[in-house]
C-alpha positions as CSV (number, residue, x, y, z in Angstrom):
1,X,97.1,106.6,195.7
2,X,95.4,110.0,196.6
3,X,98.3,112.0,194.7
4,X,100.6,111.6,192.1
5,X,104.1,112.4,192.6
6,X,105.6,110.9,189.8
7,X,105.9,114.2,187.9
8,X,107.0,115.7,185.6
9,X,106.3,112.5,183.7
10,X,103.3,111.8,184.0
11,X,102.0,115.8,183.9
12,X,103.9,116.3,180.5
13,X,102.3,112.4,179.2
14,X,98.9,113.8,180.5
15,X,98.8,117.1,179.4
16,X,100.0,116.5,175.9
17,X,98.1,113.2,175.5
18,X,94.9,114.8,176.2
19,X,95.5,117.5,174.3
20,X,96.1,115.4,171.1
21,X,93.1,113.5,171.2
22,X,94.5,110.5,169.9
23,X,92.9,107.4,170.9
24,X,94.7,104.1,170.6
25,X,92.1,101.5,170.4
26,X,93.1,98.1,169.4
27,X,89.9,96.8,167.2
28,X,90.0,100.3,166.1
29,X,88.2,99.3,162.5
30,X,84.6,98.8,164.1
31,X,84.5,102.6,164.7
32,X,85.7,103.6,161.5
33,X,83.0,107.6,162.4
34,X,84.7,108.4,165.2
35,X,87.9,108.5,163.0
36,X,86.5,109.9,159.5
37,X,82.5,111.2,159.7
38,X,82.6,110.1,155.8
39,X,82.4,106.5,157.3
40,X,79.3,107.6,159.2
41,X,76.9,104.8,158.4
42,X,79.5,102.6,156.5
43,X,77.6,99.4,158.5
44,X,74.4,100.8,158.6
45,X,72.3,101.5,161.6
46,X,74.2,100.8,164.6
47,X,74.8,101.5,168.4
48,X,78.6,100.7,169.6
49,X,80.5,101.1,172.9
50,X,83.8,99.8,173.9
51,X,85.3,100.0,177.6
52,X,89.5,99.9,177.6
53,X,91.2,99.8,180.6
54,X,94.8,100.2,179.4
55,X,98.0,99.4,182.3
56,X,95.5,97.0,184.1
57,X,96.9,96.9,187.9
58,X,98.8,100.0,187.5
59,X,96.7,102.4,190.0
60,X,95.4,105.6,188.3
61,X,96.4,104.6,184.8
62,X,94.1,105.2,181.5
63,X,90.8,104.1,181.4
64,X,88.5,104.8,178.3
65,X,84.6,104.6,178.0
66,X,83.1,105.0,174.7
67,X,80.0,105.0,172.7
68,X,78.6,105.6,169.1
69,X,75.1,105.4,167.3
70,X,75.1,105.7,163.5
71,X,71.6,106.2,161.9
72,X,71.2,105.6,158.1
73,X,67.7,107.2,157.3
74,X,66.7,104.5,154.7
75,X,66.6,102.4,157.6
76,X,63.9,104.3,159.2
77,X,61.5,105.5,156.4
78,X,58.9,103.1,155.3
79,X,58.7,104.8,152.1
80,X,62.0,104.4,150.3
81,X,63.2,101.8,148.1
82,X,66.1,100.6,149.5
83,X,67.5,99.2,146.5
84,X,66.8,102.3,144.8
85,X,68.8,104.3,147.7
86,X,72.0,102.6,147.0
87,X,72.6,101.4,150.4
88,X,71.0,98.4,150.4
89,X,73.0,95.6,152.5
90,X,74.1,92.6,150.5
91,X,77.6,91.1,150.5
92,X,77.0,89.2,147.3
93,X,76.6,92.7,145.2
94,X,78.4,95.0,147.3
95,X,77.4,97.6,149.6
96,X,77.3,101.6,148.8
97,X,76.7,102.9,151.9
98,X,73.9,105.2,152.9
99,X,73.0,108.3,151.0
100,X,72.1,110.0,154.5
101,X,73.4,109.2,157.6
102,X,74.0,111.1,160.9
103,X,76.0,109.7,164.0
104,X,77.1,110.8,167.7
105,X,80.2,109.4,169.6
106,X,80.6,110.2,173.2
107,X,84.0,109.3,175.1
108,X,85.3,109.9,178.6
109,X,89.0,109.2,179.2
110,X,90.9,109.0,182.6
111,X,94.1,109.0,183.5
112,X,95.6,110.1,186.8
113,X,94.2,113.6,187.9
114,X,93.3,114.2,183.9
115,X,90.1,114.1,182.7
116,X,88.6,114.1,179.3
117,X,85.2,114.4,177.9
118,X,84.5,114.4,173.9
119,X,81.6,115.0,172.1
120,X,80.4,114.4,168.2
121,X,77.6,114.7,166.1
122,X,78.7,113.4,162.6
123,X,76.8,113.8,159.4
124,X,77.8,111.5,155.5
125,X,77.0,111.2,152.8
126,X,78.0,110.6,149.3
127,X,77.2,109.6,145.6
128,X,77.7,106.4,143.4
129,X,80.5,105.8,140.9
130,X,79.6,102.8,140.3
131,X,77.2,99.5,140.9
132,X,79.1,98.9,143.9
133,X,81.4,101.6,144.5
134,X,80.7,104.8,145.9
135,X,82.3,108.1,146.8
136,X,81.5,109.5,150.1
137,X,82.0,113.0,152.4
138,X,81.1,114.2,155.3
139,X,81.5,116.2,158.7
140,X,81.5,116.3,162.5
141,X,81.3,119.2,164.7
142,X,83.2,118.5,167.9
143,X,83.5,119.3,171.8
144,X,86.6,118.4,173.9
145,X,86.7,119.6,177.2
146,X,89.6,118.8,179.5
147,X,90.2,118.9,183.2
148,X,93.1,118.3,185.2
149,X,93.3,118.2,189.3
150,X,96.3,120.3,190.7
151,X,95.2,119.4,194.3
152,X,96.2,115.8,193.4
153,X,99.5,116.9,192.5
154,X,102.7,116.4,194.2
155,X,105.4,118.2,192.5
156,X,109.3,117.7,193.2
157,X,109.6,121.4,193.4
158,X,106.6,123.4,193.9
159,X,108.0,126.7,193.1
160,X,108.8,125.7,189.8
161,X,106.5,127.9,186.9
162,X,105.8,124.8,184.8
163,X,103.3,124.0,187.1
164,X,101.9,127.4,188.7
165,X,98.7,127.1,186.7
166,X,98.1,123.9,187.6
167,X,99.3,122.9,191.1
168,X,96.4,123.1,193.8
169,X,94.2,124.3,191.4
170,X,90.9,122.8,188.9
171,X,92.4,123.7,185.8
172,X,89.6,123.0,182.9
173,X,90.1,124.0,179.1
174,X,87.0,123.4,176.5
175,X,87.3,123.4,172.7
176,X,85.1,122.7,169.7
177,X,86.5,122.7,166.3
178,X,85.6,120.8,163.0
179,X,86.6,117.4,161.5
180,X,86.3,117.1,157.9
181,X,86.5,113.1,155.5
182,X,86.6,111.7,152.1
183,X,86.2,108.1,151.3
184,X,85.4,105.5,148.8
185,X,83.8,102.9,149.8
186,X,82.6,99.6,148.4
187,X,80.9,95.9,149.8
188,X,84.6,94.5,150.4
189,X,87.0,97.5,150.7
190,X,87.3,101.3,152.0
191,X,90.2,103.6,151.3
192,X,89.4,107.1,153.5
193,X,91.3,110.4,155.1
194,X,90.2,112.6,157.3
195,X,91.2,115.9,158.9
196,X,90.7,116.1,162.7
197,X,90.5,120.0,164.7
198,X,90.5,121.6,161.2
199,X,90.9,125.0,163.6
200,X,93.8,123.7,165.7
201,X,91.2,124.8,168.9
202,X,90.1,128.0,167.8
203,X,87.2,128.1,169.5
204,X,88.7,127.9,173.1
205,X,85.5,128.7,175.5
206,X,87.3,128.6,179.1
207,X,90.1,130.9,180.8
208,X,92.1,128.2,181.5
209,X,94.4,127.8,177.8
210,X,97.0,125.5,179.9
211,X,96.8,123.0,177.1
212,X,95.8,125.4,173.8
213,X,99.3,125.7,172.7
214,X,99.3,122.3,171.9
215,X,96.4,121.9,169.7
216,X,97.1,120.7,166.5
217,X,95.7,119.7,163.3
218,X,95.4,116.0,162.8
219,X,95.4,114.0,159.7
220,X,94.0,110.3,159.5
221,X,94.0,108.1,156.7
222,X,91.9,104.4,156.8
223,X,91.8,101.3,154.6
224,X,90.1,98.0,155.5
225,X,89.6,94.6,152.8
226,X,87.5,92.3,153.6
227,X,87.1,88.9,151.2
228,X,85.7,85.4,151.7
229,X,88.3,82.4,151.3
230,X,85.5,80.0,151.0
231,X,82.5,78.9,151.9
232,X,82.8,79.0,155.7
233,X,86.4,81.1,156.2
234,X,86.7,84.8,155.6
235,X,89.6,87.0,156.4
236,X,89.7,91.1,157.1
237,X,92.5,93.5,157.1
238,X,92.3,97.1,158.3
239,X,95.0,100.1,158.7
240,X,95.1,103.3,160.1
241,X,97.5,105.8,159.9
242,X,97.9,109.3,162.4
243,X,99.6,112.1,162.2
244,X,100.5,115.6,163.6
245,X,102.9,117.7,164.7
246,X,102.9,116.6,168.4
247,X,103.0,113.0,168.5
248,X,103.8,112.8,164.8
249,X,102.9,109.8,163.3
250,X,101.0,106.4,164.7
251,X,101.1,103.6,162.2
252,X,98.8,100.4,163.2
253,X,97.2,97.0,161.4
254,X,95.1,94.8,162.1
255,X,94.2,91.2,160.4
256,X,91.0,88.9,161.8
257,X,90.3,85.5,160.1
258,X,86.7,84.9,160.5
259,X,84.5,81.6,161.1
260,X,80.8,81.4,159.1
261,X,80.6,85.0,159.6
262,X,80.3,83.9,163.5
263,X,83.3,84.0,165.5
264,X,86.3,85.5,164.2
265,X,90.0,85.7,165.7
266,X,92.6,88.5,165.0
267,X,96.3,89.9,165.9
268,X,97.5,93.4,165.4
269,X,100.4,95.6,165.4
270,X,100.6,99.8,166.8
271,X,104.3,100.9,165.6
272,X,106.8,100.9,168.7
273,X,103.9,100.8,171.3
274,X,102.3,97.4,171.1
275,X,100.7,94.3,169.9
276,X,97.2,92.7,170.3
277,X,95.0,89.4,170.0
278,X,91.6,89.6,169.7
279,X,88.3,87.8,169.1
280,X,85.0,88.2,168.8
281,X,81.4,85.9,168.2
282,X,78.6,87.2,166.5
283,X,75.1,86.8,167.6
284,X,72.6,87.7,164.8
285,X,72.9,91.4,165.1
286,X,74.9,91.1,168.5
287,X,78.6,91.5,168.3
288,X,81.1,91.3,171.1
289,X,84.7,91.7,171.3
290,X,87.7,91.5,173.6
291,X,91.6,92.6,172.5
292,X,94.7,91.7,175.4
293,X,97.4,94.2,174.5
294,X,101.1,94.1,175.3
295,X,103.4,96.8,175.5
296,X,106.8,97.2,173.4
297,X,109.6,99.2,172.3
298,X,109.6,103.0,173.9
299,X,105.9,101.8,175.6
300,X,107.1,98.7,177.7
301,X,109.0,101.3,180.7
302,X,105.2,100.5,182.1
303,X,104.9,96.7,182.4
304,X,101.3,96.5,182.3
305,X,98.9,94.9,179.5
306,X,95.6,96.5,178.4
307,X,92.3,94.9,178.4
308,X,89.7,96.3,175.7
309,X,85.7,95.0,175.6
310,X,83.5,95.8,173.0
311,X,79.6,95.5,172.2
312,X,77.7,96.6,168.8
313,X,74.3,96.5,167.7
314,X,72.8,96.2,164.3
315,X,69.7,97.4,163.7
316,X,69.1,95.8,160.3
317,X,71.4,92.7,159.8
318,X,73.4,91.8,156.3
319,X,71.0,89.7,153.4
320,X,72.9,86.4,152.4
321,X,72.9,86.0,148.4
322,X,74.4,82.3,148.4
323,X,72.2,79.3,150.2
324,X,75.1,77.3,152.5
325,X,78.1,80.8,152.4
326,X,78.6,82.9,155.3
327,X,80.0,86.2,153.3
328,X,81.7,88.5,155.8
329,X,79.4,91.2,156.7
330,X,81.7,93.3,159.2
331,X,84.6,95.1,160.1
């Protein structure tokens, strides 16, 4: 299919899609930065990426690459106590998370002649309430820039002035803007909001504005628990809840009961969209995961399932406190 002429549908999905930035991702809990840059660091030092290819056999339909690196600087310096830095990495006491850490995401999403490229560079930190609870903030300066391909177009009616700026025609728009998190966060449970585009697109850096009316200001709020049933069963439950004025609200869950910290099976649940099952092993500090999602409700008008694939890197694995447990050290 060299052009689309299933329009206006898919223009006005595109268009205001893009333009929201919201991602559905189904394991979205192992990257907890790209939603809240308090959370930057949250695991540690680690490199993730995830590859979602959503309406599998449906030609031109969304396909999502992404990848994240999350540095915590005690990791790196030889010359701090890491106990003394409260983010040392033990189940059996709890974790604080790092007092410095700095992250980048990168994502590229396609969907028919729409084309989306994000970009950024988080910074958290926070301070310590407790022994193992701790208070954190932080920050991400962003960069969206979005294209779309009029001369893949085929419009019912070519005169009509919907489409004038886009028909025929490269039509790009760039942004950067701000994101902005709180969280606390402790070895078995996080509780975090964010605020996503605190400018609502602002800073606009191309001519083309044929999507900068529907910027928007995006709130995100995040809460995982995590708990070990016994010695060789634990269990995890995450939320996420988005909102804005476009889209409005996006409500999802997600619950994984996992196997000697090793192989870990899961279902979860996006409000009137869709439902998922997904599993993943762990290999020392080697994670891989793979979620089949089915449409429902106002999404299932396209009959195609989504396939999601996900890889992540430790760079400093969990301690163990308890010869013969298998305390769950992930999200």
């Amino acid at each position: 299919m060299n052009k689309l002429n299933f329009l206006p549908f898919l223009l006005l999905f595109v268009v205001a899609a893009q333009a929201q930035s919201i991602k559905h991702v189904s394991n979205f809990s192992a990257y907890q930065q790209f939603y809240n840059p308090a959370l930057t660091g949250n695991e540690g030092s680690v490199a993730k990426s995830f590859y979602r290819n959503q309406w599998t056999g449906f030609e031109d339909a969304p396909k999502t690459i992404f990848f994240s690196a999350e540095m915590d600087a005690a990791d790196f310096s030889k010359s701090v106590d890491k106990r003394k830095n409260f983010q040392f990495r033990d189940s059996g006491t709890g974790y604080q998370g790092a007092k410095h850490a700095f992250g980048l995401t990168a994502l590229q999403d396609r969907f028919g002649p729409a084309r989306e490229t994000q970009l950024q560079l988080n910074y958290g930190t926070g301070v310590r309430l407790s022994e193992k609870l701790s208070l954190r903030w932080g920050g991400a300066l962003t960069y969206h820039n979005y294209r779309v391909d009029g001369s893949s177009l085929v419009v019912d009616e070519e005169s009509d002035p919907r489409y004038q700026d886009l028909y025929g025609q490269d039509a790009r728009s760039s942004k950067a803007d701000l994101n902005l998190g709180i969280a606390l966060a402790s070895g078995n449970y996080y509780l975090g909001y964010a605020m996503q585009d605190v400018t609502r697109g602002h800073f606009n850096f191309n001519g083309d504005t044929f999507s900068k009316e529907l910027y928007t200001r995006k709130h995100v709020v995040q809460a995982g628990f995590r708990t070990d049933l016994t010695d060789q069963f634990g269990m995890i439950v995450n939320g996420l809840y988005q909102y804005d004025q476009q889209v409005k609200s996006t409500t999802e869950a997600q619950v994984k009961l996992v196997y000697q910290n090793m192989v870990w099976l899961g279902g979860g649940y996006r409000n009137e969209l869709a439902y998922n099952l997904a599993a993943g092993v762990n290999f020392s500090q080697l994670r891989i995961s793979y979620a089949y999602e089915s449409p429902i409700q106002e999404a299932r008008s396209i009959q195609k399932s989504t396939n999601e694939i996900g890889l992540s890197y430790t760079f400093r694995p969990a301690t163990q406190t308890r010869t013969g447990s298998y305390s769950v050290s992930f999200w």
